[in-house]
C-alpha positions in Angstrom: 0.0 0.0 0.0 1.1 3.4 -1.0 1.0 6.1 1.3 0.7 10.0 0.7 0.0 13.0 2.1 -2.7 15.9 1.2 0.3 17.7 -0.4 1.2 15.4 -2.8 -2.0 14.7 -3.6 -2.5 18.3 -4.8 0.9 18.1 -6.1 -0.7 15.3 -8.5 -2.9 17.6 -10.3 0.0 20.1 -11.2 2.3 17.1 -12.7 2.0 13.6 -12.9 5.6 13.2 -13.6 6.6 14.7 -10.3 4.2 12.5 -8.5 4.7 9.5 -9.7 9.2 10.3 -8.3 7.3 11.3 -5.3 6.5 7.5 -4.8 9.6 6.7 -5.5 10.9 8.3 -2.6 12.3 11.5 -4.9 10.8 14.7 -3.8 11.5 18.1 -5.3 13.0 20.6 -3.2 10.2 22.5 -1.0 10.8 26.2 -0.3 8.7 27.4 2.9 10.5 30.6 4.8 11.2 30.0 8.5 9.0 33.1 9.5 5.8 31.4 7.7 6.8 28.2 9.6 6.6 30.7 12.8 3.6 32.6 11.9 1.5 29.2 11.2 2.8 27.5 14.8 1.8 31.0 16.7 -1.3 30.8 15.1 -2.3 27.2 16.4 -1.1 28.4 19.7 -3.2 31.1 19.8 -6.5 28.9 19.2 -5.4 26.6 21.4 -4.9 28.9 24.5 -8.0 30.7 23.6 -9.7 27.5 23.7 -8.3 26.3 27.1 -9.4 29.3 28.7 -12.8 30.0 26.8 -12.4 32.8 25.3 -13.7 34.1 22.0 -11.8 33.5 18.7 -13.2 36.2 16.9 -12.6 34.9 13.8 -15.1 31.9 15.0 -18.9 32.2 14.6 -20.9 32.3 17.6 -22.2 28.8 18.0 -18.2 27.6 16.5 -16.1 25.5 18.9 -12.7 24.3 18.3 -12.3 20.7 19.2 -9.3 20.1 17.7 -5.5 21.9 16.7 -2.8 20.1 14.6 -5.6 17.0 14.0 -3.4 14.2 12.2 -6.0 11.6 10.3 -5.8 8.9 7.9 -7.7 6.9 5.5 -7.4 4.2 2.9 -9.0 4.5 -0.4 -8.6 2.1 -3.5 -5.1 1.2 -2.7 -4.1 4.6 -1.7 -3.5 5.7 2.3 -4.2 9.5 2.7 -2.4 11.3 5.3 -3.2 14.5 6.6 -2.9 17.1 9.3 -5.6 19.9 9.6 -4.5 23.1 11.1 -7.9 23.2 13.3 -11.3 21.5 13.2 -14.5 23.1 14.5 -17.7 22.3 15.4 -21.4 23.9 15.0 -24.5 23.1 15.6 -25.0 21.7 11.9 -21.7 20.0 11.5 -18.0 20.4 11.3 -15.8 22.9 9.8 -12.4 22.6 8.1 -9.8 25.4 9.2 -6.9 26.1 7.5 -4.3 28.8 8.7 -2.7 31.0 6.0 -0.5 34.1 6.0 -0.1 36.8 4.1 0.1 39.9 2.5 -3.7 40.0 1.7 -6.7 37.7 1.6 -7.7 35.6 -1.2 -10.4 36.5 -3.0 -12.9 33.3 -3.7 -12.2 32.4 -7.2 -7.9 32.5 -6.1 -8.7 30.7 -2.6 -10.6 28.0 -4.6 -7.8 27.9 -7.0 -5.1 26.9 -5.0 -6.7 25.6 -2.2 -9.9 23.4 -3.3 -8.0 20.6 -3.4 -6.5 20.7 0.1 -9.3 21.3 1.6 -11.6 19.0 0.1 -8.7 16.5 1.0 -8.9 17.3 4.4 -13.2 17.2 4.6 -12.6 13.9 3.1 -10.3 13.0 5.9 -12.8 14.3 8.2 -15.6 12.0 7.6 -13.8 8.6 6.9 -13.0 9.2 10.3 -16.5 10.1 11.6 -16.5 14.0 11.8 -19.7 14.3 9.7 -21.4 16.0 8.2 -18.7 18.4 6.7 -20.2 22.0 6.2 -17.5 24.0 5.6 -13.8 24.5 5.3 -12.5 28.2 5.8 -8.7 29.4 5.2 -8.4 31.8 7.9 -6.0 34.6 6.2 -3.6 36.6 9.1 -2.3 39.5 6.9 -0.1 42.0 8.7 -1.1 45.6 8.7 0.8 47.5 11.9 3.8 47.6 12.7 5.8 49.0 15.7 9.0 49.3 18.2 8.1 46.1 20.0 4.6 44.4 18.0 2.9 43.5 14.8 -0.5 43.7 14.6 -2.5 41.4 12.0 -5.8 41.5 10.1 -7.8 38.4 10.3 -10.3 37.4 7.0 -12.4 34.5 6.9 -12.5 33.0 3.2 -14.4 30.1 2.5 -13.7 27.3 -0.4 -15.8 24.5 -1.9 -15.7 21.1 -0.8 -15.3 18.6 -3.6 -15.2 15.1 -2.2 -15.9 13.1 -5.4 -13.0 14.7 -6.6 -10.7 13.3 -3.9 -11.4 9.9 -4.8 -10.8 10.5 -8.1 -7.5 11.6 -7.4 -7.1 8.7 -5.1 -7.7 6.7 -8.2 -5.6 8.7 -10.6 -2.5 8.3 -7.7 -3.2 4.6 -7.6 -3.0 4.4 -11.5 0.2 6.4 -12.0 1.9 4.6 -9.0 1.6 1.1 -10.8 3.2 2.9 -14.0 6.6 1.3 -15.0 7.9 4.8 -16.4 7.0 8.2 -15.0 4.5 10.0 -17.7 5.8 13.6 -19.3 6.1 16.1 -16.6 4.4 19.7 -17.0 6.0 21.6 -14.1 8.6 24.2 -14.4 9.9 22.2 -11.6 10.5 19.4 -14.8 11.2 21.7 -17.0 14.5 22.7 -15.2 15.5 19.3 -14.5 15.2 18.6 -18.2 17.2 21.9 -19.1 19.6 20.8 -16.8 20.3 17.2 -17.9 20.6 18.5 -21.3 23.1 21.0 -20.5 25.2 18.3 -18.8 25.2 16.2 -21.5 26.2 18.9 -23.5 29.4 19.3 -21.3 30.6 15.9 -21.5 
């Protein structure tokens, strides 16, 4: 049985070729700058203290709990285990909610949230109720864009943007993975990530 993460199975729609090294063990350089790294750890803190001590998230609606920070699940689907860890999961009266914590400059707007993160997300909602968190009614990137700064504090904006949960689409991912995995021979790669290994090799066999 094959085992990836939510990660690669978004990096599975951007190139085939890339994912099918991936489960080979090769896996392109990732590029994530330590303050990010900081930013999304302070961030869980935060709802986790608030949490402890029941205070308001204000980024929460009223009737929204958290129940759950750094949430690591796992499923199996047609060959495939998915791997996952959601930022936060919260509950409402109707159901649970999918949080995911971003940062930067400025909010997504829908159609760009939905973009590059549909896929995640919908992973992550799919995680969610193969493990008995259901119904899923929502999944929200929760945006912390900075717009103070002074002597001895930064002070952040927070936006709520919502994305569209896809589940069918998962599985057929899941399927697509399973397919490409059992390939002898990786299929063409689309990425510029590909692109510049292929530029390179060239050039080195042009030196030799």
């Amino acid at each position: 049985m094959i085992g990836i993460t939510v990660s690669a199975l978004g990096d599975l729609e951007k190139c085939e070729r890339c994912f099918w090294l991936y489960t080979r063990g090769v896996h392109k350089p990732q590029i994530f700058p330590s303050v990010l790294n900081a930013m999304d750890t302070l961030e869980k803190r935060d709802a986790i203290i608030r949490t402890q001590r029941g205070e308001a998230i204000r980024w929460l609606y009223g009737d929204t709990t958290i129940i759950g920070v750094d949430k690591r699940l796992e499923t199996v689907y047609n060959g495939m285990k998915l791997k996952g860890t959601l930022d936060a999961l919260a509950k409402r009266r109707d159901g649970y909610v999918v949080i995911d914590f971003k940062t930067s400059a400025s909010p997504y707007d829908l159609g760009k949230a939905n973009h590059y993160y549909q896929t995640q997300m919908s992973a992550y909602a799919y995680l969610c109720v193969r493990n008995g968190y259901t119904p899923v009614v929502g999944a929200e990137l929760v945006f912390y864009c900075p717009s103070l700064l002074s002597d001895k504090t930064a002070t952040f904006e927070i936006f709520r943007v919502p994305t569209i949960i896809d589940m069918d689409k998962v599985e057929k991912l899941l399927e697509r993975a399973n397919m490409i995995a059992q390939m002898d021979t990786p299929p063409p790669g689309s990425c510029e990530w590909c692109r510049y290994r292929e530029g390179a090799a060239r050039y080195e066999r042009g030196k030799k």
